[in-house]
N, C-alpha and C positions, 0 to 999 in steps of 0.2 A: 504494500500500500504506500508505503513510505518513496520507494523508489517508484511509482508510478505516478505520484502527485510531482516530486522534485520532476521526474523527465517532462511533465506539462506546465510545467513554470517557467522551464527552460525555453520550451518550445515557442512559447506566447511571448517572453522576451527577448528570445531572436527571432521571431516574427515583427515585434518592436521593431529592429535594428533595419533589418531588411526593407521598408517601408517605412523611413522618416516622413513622406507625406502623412499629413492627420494624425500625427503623434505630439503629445501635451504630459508636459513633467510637472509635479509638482510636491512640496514639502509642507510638513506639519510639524506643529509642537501640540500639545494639550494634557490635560487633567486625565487620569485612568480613575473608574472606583470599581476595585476587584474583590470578589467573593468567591469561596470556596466552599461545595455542599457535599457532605458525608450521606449517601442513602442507599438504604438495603430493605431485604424487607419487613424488618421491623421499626420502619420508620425514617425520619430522614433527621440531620443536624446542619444548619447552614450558619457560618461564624461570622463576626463584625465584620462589617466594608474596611476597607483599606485604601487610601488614595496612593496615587504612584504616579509617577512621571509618563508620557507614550512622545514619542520620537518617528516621523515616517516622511519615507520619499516614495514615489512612484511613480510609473509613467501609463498614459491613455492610449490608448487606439481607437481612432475612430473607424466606427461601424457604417453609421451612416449618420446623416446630420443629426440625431436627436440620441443616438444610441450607441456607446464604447466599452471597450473591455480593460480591463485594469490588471497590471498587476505590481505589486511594491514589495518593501521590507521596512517593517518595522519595529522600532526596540520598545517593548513592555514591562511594565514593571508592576510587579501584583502582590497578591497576598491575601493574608485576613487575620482577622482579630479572636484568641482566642483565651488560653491561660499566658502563650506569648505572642504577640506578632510574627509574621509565616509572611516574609516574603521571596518572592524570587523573581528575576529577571529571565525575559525570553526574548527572542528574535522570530519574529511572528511573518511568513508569505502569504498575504492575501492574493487570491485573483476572483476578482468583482468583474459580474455584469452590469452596468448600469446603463442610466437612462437622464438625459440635461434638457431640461422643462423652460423654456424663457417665457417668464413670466413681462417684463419689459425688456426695453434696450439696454438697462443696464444690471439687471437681476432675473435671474435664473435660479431654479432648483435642481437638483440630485438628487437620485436616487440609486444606491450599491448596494448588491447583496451576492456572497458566495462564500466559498470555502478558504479555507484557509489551513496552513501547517505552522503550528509553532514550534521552537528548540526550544530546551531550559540553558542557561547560560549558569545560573546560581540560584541554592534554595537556602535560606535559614532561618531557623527559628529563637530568636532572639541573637546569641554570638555563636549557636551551634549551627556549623553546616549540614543541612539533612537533604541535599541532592541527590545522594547515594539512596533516598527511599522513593524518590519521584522517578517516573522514565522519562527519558528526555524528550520525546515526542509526544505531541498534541498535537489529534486533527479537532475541527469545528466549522462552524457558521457564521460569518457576519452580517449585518443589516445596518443600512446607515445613509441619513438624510444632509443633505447640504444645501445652505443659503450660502450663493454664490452674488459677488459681486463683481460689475465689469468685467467680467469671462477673468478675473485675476485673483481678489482674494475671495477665500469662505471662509465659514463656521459649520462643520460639520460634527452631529450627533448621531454616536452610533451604540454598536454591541456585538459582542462577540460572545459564542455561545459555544462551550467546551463540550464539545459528545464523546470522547474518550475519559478512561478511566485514567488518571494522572499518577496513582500510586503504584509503587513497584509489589509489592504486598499485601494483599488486601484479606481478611479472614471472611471466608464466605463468600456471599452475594457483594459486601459492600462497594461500592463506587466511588471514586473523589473526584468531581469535576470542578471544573474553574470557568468564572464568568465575568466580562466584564462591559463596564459603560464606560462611554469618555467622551469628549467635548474638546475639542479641537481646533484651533486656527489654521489656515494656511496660507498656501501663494499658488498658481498657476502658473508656468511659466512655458 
C-alpha cells in the first residue's frame, strides 16, 4: 500500500514537471489542533486537543478552468492531552482533487479533498521518546475549504482524518487514530 500510494505521488508530480503550462505553486503556515482516539469494542477514549504548528508547499495542475489536482508536502505537528502531552511531528503527502469557484473578480472559493500519507519524524511523551510504539506510517482523508483572494492569497480551513491504526501494539481490537483541524494562510504563486 505504502509503495503504491509513494509510486502515485511521484507520478502526478512528474506529470507537474512535464506540463508547466497551468501549473500554480503555492505555500502555507497555520495553526494545527490535533487529537488522538483510543476505540475498541468496549468503548472509545478521545484525549485533550493539542495545538501545533502545520508548514506546506504544493503545487496545482490545472484540469480544466474551474477544476485541479494537487499534490504537496507538509510538516505536522500533533499530539494530545492526557496524564502527559503526546506529541509528534510528521511529514504529511496530500494529493487533492479540487475545484476554484469565483465568486467575483477578485474572490474565489476552494474546495480539496483526498488522501493522503503521512511519516512520523518524532513521538514523545512528555521528555520520553515513544516512536518506537507508533508505526511510522499513516494513511487518511482530507477535506478542506478556501477563501481565496486575487487568485494570490487564502485562508484555508480544513481536516485530516486518520483511518489507520497508529500504534505499533495494540491488545485486542483497540485502535489509535489521529485527527486533525487547522486554519491556514497562504500565497499562490
Amino acid at each position: 500500500m505504502k509503495k503504491l500510494f509513494l509510486t502515485a505521488c511521484v507520478a502526478v508530480l512528474g506529470a507537474f514537471s512535464l506540463n508547466a503550462q497551468g501549473l500554480a505553486y503555492r505555500a502555507e503556515i497555520g495553526g494545527n489542533v490535533a487529537t488522538k482516539t483510543i476505540s475498541g469494542d468496549k468503548g472509545s477514549l478521545e484525549f485533550k486537543n493539542v495545538m501545533g504548528l502545520r508548514l506546506g508547499a504544493a503545487a496545482e495542475y490545472s484540469l480544466s478552468e474551474n477544476m485541479y489536482l494537487s499534490g504537496g508536502l507538509n510538516y505536522v505537528m500533533g499530539g494530545a492531552k492526557g496524564d502527559n502531552t503526546l506529541r509528534d511531528h510528521n511529514l504529511t503527502i496530500p494529493v487533492n482533487f479540487g475545484g476554484r469557484f469565483a465568486v467575483s473578480n477578485t474572490f474565489a472559493v476552494s474546495v480539496e479533498a483526498g488522501p493522503y500519507a503521512s511519516f512520523l519524524l518524532a513521538a514523545k511523551a512528555g521528555d520520553l521518546d515513544i516512536k518506537d510504539q507508533r508505526k511510522t506510517f499513516e494513511a487518511g482523508l482530507g477535506i478542506s475549504v478556501a477563501g481565496e483572494f486575487q487568485n494570490r492569497y487564502y485562508v484555508r480551513l480544513g481536516s485530516d482524518f486518520g483511518l489507520t491504526n497508529i500504534a505499533k501494539n495494540t491488545v485486542g481490537d483497540l485502535k489509535y487514530k489521529s485527527n486533525q483541524f487547522y486554519l491556514s494562510v497562504g500565497l499562490r504563486f
